[in-house]
VOMIKOL-265142 format. One record per residue: residue number from 1; x, y, z of N, C-alpha, C in turn. Coordinates in Angstrom, 2 decimals, always signed. Each point is the difference from the previous one (the first is absolute). Example, Ala and Ser with C-alpha at 12.3 -4.5 7.8 and 13.67 -1.06 7.14 Angstrom:
# residues 2
{resi=1; npx=+13.19; npy=-5.69; npz=+7.80; capx=-0.89; capy=+1.19; capz=+0.00; cpx=+0.90; cpy=+1.20; cpz=+0.00}
{resi=2; npx=-0.35; npy=+1.05; npz=-0.72; capx=+0.82; capy=+1.19; capz=+0.06; cpx=-0.77; cpy=+1.09; cpz=+0.73}
END
This chain:
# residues 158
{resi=1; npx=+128.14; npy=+59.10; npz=+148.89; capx=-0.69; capy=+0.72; capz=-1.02; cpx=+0.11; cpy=+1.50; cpz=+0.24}
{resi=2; npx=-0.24; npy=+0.22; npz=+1.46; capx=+0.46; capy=+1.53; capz=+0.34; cpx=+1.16; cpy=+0.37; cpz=-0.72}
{resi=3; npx=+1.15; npy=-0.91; npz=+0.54; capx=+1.50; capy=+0.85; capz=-0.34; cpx=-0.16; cpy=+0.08; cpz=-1.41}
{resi=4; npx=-0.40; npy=-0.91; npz=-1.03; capx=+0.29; capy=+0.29; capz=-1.41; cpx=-0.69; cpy=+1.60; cpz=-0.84}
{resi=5; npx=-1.52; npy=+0.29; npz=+0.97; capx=-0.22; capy=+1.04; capz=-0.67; cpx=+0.58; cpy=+1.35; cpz=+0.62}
{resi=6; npx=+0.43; npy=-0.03; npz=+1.43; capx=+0.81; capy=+0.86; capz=+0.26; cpx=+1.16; cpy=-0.02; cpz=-0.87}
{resi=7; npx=+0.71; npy=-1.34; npz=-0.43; capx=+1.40; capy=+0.87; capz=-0.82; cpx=-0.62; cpy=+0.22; cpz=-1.41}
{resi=8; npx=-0.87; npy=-0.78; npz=-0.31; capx=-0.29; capy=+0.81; capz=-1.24; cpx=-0.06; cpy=+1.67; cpz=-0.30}
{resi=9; npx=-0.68; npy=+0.18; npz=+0.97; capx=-0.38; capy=+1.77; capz=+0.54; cpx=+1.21; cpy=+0.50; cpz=+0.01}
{resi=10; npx=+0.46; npy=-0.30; npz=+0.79; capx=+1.55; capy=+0.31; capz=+0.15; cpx=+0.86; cpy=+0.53; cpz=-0.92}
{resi=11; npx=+0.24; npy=-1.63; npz=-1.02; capx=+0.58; capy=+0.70; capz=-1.18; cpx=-0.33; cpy=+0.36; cpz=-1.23}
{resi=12; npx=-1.30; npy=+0.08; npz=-0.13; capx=-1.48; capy=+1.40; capz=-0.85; cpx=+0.80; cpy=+1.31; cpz=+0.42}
{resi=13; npx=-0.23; npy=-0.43; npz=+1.58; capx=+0.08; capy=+1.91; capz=+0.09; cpx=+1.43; cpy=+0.71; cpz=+0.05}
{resi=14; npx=+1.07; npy=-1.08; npz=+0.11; capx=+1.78; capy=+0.22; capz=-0.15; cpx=-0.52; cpy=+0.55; cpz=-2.03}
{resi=15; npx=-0.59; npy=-0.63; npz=-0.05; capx=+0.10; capy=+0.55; capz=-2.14; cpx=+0.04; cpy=+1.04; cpz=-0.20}
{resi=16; npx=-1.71; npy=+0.22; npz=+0.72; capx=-0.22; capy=+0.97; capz=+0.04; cpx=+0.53; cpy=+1.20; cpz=+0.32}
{resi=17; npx=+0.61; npy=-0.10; npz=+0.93; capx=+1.05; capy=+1.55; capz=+0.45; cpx=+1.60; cpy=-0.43; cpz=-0.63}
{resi=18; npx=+0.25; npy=-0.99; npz=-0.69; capx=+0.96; capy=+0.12; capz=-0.66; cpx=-0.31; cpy=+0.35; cpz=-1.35}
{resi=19; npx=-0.94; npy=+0.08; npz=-0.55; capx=-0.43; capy=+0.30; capz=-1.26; cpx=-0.37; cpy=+1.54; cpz=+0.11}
{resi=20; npx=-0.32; npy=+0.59; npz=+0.95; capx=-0.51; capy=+1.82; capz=+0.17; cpx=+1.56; cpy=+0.39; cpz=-0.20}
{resi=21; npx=+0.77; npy=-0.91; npz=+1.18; capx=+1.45; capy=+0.67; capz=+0.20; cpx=+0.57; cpy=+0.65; cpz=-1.44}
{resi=22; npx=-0.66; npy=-1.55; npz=-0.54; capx=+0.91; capy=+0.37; capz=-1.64; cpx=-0.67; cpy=+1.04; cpz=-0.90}
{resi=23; npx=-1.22; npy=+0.45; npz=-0.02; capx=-0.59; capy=+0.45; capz=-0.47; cpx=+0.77; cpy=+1.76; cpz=+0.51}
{resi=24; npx=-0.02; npy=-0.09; npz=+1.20; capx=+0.07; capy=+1.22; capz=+0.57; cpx=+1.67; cpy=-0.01; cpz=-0.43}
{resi=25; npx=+0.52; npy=-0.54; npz=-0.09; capx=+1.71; capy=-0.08; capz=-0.64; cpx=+0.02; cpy=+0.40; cpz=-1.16}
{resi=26; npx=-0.51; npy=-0.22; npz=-0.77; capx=-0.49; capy=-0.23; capz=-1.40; cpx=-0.49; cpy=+1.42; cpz=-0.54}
{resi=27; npx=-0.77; npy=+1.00; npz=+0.89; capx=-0.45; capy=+0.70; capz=-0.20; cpx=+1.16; cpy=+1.56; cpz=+0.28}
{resi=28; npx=+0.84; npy=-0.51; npz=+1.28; capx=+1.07; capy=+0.98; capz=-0.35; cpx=+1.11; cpy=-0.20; cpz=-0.57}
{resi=29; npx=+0.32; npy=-0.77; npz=-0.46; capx=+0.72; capy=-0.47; capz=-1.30; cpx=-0.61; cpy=+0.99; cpz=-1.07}
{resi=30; npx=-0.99; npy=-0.39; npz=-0.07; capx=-0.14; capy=+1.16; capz=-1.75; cpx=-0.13; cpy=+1.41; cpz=+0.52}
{resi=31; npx=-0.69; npy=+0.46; npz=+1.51; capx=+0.79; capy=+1.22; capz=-0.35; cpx=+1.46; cpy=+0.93; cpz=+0.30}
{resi=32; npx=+0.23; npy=-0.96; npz=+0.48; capx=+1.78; capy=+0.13; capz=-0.48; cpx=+0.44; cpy=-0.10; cpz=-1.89}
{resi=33; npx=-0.32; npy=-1.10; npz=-0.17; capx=+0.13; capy=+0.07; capz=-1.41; cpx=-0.77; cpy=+0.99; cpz=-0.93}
{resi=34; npx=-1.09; npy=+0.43; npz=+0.80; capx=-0.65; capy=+1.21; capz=-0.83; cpx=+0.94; cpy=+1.84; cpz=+0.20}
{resi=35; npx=+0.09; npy=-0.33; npz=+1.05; capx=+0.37; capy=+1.37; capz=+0.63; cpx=+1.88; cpy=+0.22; cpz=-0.86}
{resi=36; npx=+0.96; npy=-1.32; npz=-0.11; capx=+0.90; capy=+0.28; capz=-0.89; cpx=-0.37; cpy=+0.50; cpz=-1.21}
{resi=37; npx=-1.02; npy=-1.02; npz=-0.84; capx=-0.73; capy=+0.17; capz=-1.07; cpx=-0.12; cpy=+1.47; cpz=-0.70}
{resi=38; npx=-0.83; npy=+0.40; npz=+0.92; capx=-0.43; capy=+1.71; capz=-0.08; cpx=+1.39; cpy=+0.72; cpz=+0.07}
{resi=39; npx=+0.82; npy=-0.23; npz=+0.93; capx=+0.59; capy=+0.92; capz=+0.07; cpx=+1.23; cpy=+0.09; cpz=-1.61}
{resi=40; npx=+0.39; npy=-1.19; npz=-0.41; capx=+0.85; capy=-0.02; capz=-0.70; cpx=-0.47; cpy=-0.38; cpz=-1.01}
{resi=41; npx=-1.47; npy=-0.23; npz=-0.67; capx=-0.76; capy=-0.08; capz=-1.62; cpx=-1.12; cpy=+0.64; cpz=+0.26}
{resi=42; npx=-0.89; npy=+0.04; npz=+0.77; capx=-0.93; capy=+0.62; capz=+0.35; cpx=-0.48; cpy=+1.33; cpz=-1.16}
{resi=43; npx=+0.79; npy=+1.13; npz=+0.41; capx=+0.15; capy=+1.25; capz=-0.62; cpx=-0.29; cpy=+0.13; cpz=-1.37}
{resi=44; npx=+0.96; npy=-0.89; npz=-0.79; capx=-0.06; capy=-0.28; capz=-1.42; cpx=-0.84; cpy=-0.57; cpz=-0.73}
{resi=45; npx=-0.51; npy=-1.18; npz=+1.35; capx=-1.40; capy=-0.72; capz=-0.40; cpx=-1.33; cpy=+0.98; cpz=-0.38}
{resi=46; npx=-0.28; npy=+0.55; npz=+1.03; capx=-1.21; capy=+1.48; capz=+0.58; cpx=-0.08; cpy=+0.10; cpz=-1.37}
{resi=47; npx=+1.11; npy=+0.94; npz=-0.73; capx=+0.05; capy=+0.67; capz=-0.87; cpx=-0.20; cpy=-0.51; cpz=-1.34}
{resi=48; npx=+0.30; npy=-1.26; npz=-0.14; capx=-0.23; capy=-0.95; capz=-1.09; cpx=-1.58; cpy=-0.32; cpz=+0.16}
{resi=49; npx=-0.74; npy=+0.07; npz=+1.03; capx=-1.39; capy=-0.38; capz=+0.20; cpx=-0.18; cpy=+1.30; cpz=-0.50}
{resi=50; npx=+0.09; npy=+1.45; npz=+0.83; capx=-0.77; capy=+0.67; capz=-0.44; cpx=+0.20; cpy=+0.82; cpz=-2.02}
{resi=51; npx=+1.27; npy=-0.20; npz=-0.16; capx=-0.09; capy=-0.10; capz=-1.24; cpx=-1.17; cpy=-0.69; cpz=-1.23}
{resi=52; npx=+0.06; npy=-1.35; npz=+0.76; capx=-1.00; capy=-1.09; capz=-0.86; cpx=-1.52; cpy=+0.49; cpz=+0.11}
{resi=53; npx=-0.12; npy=+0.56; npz=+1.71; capx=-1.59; capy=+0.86; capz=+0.02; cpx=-0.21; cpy=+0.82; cpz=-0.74}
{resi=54; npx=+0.85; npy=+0.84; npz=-0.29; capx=+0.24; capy=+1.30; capz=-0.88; cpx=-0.74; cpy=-0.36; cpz=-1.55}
{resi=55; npx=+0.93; npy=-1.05; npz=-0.26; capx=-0.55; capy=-0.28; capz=-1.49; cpx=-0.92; cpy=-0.36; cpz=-0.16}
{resi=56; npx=-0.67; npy=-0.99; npz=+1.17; capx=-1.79; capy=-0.53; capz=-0.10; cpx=-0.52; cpy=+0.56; cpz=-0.02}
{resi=57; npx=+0.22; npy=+1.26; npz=+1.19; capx=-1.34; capy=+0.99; capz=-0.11; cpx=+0.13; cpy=+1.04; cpz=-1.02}
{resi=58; npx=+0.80; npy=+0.33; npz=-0.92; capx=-0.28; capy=+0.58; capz=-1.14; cpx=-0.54; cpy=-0.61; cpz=-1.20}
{resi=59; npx=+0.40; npy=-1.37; npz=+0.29; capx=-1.07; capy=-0.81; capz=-1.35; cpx=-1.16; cpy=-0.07; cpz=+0.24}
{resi=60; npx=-0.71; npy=-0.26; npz=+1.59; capx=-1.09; capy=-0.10; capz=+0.39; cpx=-0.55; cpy=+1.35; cpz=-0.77}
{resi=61; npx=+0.52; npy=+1.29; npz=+0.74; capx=-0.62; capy=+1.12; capz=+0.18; cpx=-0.51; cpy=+0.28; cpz=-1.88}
{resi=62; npx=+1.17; npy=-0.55; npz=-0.59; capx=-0.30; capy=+0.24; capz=-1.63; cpx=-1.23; cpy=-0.82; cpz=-0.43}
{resi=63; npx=-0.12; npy=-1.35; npz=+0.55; capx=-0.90; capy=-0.95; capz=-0.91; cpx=-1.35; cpy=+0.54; cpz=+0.79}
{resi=64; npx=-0.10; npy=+0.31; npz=+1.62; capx=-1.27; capy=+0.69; capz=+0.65; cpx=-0.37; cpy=+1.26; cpz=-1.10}
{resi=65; npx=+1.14; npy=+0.72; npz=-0.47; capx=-0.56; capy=+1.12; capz=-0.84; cpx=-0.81; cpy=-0.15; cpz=-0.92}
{resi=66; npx=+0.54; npy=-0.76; npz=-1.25; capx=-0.58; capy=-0.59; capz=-0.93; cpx=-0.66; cpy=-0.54; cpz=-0.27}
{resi=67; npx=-0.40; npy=-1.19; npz=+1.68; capx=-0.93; capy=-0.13; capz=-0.06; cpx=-1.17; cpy=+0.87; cpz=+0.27}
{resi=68; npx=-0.15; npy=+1.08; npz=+1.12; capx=-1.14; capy=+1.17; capz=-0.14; cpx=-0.07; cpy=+0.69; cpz=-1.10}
{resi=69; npx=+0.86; npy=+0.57; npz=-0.45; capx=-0.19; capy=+0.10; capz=-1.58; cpx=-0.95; cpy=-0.26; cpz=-1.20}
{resi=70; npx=+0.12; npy=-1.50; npz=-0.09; capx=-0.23; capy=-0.67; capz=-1.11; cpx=-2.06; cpy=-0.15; cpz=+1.02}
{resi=71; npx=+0.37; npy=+0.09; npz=+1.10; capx=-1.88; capy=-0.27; capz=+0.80; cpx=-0.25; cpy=+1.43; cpz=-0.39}
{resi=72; npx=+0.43; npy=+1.33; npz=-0.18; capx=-0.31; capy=+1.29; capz=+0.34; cpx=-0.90; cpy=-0.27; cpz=-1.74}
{resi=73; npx=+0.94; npy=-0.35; npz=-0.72; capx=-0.46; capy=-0.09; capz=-1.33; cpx=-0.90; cpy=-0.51; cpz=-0.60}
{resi=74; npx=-0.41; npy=-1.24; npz=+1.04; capx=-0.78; capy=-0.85; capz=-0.47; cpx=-1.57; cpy=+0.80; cpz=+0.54}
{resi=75; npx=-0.18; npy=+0.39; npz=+1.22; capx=-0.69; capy=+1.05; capz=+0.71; cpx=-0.08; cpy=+0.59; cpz=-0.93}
{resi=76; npx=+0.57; npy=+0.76; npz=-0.40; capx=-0.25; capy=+1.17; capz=-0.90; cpx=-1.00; cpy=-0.28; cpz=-1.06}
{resi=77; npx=+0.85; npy=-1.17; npz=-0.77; capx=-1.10; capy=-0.64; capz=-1.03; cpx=-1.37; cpy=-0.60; cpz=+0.25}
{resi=78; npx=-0.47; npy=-0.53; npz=+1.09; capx=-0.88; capy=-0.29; capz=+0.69; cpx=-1.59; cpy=+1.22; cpz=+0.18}
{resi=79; npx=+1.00; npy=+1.17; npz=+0.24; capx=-0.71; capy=+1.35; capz=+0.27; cpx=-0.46; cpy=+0.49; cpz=-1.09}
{resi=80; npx=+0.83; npy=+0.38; npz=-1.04; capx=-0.09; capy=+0.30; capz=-1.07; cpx=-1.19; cpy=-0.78; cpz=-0.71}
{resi=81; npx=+0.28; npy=-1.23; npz=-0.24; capx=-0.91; capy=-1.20; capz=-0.38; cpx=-1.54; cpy=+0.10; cpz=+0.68}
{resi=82; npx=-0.19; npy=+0.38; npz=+1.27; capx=-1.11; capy=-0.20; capz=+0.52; cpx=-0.64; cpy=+1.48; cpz=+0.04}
{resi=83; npx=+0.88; npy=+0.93; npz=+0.06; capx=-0.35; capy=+1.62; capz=-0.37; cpx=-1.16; cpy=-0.39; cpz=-1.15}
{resi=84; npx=+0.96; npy=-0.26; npz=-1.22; capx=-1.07; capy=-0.28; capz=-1.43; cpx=-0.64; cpy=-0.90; cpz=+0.09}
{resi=85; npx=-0.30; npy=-0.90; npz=+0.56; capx=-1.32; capy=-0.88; capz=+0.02; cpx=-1.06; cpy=+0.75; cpz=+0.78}
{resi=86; npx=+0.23; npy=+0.74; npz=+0.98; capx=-0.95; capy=+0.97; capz=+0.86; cpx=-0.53; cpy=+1.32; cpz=-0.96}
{resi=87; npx=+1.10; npy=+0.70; npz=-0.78; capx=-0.37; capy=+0.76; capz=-0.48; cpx=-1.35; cpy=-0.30; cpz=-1.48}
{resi=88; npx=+0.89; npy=-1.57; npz=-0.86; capx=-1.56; capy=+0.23; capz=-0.82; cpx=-0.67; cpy=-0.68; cpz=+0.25}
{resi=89; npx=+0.01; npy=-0.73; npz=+1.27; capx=-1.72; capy=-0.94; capz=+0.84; cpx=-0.25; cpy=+1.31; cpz=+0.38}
{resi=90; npx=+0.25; npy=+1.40; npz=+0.48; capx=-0.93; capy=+1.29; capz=+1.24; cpx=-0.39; cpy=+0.51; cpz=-2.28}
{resi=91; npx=+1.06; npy=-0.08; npz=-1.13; capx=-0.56; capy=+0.81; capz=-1.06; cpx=-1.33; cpy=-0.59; cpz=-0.87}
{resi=92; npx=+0.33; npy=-1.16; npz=+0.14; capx=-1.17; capy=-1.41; capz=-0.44; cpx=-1.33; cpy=+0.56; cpz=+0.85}
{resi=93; npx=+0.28; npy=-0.26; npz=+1.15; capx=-1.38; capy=+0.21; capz=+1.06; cpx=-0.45; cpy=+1.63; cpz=-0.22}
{resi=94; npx=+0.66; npy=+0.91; npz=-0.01; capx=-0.57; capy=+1.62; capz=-0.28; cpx=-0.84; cpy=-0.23; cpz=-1.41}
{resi=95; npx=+0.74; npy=-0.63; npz=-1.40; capx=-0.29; capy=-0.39; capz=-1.12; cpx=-1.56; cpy=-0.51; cpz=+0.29}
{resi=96; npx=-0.25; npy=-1.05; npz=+0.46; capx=-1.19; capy=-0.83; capz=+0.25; cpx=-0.69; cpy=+1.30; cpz=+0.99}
{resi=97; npx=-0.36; npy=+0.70; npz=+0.90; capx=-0.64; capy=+0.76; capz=+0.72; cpx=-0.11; cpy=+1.17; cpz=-0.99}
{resi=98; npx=+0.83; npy=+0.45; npz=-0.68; capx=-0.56; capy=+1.45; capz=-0.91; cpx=-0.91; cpy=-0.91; cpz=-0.82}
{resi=99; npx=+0.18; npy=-1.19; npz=-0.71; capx=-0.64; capy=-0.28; capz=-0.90; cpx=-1.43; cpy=-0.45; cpz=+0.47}
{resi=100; npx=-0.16; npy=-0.47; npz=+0.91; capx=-1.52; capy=-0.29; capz=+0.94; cpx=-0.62; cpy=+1.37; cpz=+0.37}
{resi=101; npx=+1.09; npy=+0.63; npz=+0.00; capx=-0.97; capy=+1.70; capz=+0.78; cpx=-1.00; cpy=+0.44; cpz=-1.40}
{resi=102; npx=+1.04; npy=+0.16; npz=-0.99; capx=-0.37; capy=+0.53; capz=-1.50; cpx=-1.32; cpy=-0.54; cpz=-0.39}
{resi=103; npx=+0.10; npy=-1.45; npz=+0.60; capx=-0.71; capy=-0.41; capz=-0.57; cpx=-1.42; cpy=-0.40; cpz=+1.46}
{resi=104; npx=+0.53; npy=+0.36; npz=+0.12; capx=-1.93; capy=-0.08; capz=+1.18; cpx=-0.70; cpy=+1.26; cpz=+0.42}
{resi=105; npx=+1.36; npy=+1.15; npz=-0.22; capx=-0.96; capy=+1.31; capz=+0.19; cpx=-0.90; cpy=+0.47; cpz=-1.38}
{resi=106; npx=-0.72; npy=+0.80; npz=+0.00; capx=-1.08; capy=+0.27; capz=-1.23; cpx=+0.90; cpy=+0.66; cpz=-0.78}
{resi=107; npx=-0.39; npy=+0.39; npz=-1.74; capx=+0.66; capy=+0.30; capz=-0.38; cpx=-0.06; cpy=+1.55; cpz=-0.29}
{resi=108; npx=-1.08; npy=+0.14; npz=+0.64; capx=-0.17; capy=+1.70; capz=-0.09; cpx=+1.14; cpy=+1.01; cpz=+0.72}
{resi=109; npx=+1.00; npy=-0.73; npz=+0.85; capx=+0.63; capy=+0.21; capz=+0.87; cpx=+1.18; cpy=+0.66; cpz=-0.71}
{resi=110; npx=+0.55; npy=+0.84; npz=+0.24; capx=+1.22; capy=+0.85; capz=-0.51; cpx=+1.25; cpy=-1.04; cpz=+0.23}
{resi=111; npx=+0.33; npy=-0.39; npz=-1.47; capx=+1.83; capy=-0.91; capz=+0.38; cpx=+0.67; cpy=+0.81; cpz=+0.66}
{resi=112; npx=+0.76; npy=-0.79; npz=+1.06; capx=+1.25; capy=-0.05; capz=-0.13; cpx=+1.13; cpy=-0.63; cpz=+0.73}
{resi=113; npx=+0.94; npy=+0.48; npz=-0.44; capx=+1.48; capy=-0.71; capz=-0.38; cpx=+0.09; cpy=-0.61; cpz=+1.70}
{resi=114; npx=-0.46; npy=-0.86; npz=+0.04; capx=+0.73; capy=-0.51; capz=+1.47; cpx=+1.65; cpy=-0.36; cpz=+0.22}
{resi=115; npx=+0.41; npy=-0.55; npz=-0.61; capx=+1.37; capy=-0.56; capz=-0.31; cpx=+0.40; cpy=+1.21; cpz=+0.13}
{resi=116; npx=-0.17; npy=+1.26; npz=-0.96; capx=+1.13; capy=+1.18; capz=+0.27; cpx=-0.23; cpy=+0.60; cpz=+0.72}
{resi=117; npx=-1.12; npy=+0.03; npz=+0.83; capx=-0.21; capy=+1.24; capz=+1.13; cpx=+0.79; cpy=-0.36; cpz=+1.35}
{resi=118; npx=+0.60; npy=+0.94; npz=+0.19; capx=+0.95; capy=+0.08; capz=+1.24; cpx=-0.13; cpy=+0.98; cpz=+0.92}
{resi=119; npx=+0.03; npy=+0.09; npz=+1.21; capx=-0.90; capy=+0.72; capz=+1.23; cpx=+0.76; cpy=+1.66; cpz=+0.31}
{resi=120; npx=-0.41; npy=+0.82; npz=+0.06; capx=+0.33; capy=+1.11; capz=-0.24; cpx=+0.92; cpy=-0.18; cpz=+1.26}
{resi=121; npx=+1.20; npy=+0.76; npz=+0.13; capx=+0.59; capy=+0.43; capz=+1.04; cpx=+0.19; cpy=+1.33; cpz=+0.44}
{resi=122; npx=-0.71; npy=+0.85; npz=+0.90; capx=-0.27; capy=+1.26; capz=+0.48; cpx=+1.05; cpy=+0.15; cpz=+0.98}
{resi=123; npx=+1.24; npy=+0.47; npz=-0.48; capx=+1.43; capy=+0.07; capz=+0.57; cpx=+0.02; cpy=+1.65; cpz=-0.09}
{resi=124; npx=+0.61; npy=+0.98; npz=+0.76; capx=+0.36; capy=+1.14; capz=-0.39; cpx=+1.16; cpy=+0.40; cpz=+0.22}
{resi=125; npx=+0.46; npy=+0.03; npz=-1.18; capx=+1.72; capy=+0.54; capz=-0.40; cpx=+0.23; cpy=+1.01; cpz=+1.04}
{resi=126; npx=+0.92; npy=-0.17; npz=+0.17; capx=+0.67; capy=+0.87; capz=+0.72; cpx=+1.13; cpy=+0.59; cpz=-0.95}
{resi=127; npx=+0.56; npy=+1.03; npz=+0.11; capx=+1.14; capy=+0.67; capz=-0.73; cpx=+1.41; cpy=-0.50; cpz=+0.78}
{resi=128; npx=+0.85; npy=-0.98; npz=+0.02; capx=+1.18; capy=+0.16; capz=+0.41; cpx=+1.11; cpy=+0.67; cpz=-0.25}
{resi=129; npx=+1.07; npy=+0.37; npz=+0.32; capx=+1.00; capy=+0.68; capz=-0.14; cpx=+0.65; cpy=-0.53; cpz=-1.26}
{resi=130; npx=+0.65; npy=+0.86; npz=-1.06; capx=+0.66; capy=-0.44; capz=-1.03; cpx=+0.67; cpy=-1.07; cpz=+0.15}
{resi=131; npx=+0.81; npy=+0.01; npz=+0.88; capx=+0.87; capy=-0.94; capz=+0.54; cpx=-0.49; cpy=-1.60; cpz=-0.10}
{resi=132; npx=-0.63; npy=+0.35; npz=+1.09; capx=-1.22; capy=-0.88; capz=-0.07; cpx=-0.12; cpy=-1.52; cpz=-1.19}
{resi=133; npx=-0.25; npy=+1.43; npz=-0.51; capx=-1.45; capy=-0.56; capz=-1.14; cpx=+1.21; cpy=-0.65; cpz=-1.26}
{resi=134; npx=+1.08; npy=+0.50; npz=+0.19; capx=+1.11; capy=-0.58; capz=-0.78; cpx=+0.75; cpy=-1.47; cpz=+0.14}
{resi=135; npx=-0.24; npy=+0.22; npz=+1.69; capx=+0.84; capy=-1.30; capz=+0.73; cpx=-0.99; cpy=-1.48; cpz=-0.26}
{resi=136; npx=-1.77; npy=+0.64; npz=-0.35; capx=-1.05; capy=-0.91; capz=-0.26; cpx=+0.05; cpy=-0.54; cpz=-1.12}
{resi=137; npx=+0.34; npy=+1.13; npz=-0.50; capx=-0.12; capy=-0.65; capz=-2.08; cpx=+1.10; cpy=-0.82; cpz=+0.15}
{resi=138; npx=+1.28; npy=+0.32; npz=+0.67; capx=+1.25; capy=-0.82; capz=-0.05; cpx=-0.30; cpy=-1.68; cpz=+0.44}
{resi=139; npx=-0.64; npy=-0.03; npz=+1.07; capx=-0.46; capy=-0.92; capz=+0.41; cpx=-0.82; cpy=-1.43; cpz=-1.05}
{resi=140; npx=-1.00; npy=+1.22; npz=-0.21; capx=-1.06; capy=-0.57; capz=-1.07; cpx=+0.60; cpy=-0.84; cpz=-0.91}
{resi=141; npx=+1.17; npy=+1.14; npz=-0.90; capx=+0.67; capy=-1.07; capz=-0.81; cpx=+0.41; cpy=-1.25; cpz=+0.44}
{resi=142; npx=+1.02; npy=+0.07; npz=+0.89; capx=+0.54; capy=-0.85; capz=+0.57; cpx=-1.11; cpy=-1.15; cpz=-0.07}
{resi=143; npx=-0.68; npy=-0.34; npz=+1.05; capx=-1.14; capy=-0.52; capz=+0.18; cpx=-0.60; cpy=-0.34; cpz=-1.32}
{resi=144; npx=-0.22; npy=+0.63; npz=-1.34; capx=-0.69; capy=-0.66; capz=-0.84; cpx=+1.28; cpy=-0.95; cpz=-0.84}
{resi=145; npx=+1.68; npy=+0.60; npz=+0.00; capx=+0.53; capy=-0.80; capz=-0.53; cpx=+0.50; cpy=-1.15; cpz=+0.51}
{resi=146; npx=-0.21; npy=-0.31; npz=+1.33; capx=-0.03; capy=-0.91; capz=+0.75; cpx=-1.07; cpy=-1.52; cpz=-0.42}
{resi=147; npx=-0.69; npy=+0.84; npz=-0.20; capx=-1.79; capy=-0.49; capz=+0.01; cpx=+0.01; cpy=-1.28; cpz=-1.20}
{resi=148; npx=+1.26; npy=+1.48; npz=-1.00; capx=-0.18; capy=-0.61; capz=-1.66; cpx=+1.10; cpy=-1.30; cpz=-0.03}
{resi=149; npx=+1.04; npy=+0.46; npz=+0.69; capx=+0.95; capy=-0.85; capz=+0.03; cpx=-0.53; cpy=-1.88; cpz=+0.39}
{resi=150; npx=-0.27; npy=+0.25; npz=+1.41; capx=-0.79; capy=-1.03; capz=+0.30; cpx=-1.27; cpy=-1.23; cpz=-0.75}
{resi=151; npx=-0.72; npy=+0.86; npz=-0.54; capx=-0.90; capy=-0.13; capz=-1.14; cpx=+0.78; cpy=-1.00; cpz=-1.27}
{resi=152; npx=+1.49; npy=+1.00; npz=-0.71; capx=+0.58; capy=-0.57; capz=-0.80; cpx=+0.47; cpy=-1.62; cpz=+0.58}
{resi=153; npx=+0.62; npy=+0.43; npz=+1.27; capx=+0.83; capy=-1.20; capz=+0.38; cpx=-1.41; cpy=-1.57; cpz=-0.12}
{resi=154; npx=-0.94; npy=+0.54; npz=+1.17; capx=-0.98; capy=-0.95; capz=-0.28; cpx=-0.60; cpy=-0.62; cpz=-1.35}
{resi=155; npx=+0.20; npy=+1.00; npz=-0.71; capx=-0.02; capy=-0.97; capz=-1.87; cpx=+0.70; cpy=-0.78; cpz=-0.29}
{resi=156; npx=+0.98; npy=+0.54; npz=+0.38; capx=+1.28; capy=-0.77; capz=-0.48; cpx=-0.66; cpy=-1.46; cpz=+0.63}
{resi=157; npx=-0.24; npy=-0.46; npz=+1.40; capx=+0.01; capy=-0.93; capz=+0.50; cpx=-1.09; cpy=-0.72; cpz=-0.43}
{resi=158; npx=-0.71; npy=+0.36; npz=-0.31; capx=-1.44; capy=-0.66; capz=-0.50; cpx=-1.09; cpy=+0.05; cpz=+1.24}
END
């Protein structure tokens, strides 16, 4: 009974190191076959890969664009949209508070215009240089036809 599991062992473990042998044979085999490979298609290959990268990452880089784009826009509309819901819920609520004031203070009380009164600003001009004061107005325009432009475009969009 001894001898049988000794040769069993035996020739397990002959497999075994004949099976690494091959493995390890096996393994410089391809890079021999790799190292011809490279040397004589290799080059042409590289270049055919990085060609094909070339073209992915410019479609990527286009459809990533378009896609931030088309989110920048949607943002936009979002802002816009929630701008005017803020603006006449804060004009609604001023509406309802002038109209409670009017109406709970006495009436002996001198009107007035709450809605149009706007808070004095105690600024003191200064005189700038002609120059100046030219390069400001230049500005100004700019800035208001900017203002208008924008304004138009947003009509347009609804």
């Amino acid at each position: 009974m001894l001898n049988s599991i000794n040769n069993r062992a035996g020739s397990v473990g002959d497999a075994v190191i004949l099976a690494s042998r091959q493995v390890w044979l096996a393994g410089l085999g391809a890079a021999v076959v790799t190292r011809e490979w490279a040397e004589k298609e290799g080059g042409t290959f590289f270049r055919t890969l990085v060609r094909e990268g070339s073209a992915v990452e410019s479609r990527a880089v286009r459809f990533v664009g378009d896609r931030i784009e088309t989110s920048f826009e949607q943002a936009n509309a979002i802002w816009k949209r929630a701008r005017r819901t803020v603006t006449s819920t804060v004009a609604a609520a001023a509406e309802g508070a002038t109209s409670l004031v009017r109406e709970t203070l006495p009436a002996s009380l001198p009107k007035v215009a709450l809605a149009d009164a706007k808070p004095a600003r105690a600024k003191a001009k200064r005189k700038a240089p002609a120059r100046k004061a030219t390069a400001a107005r230049r500005v100004t325009k700019t800035r208001t036809a900017k203002a208008a432009k924008r304004t138009a475009k947003a009509a347009r969009r609804g």
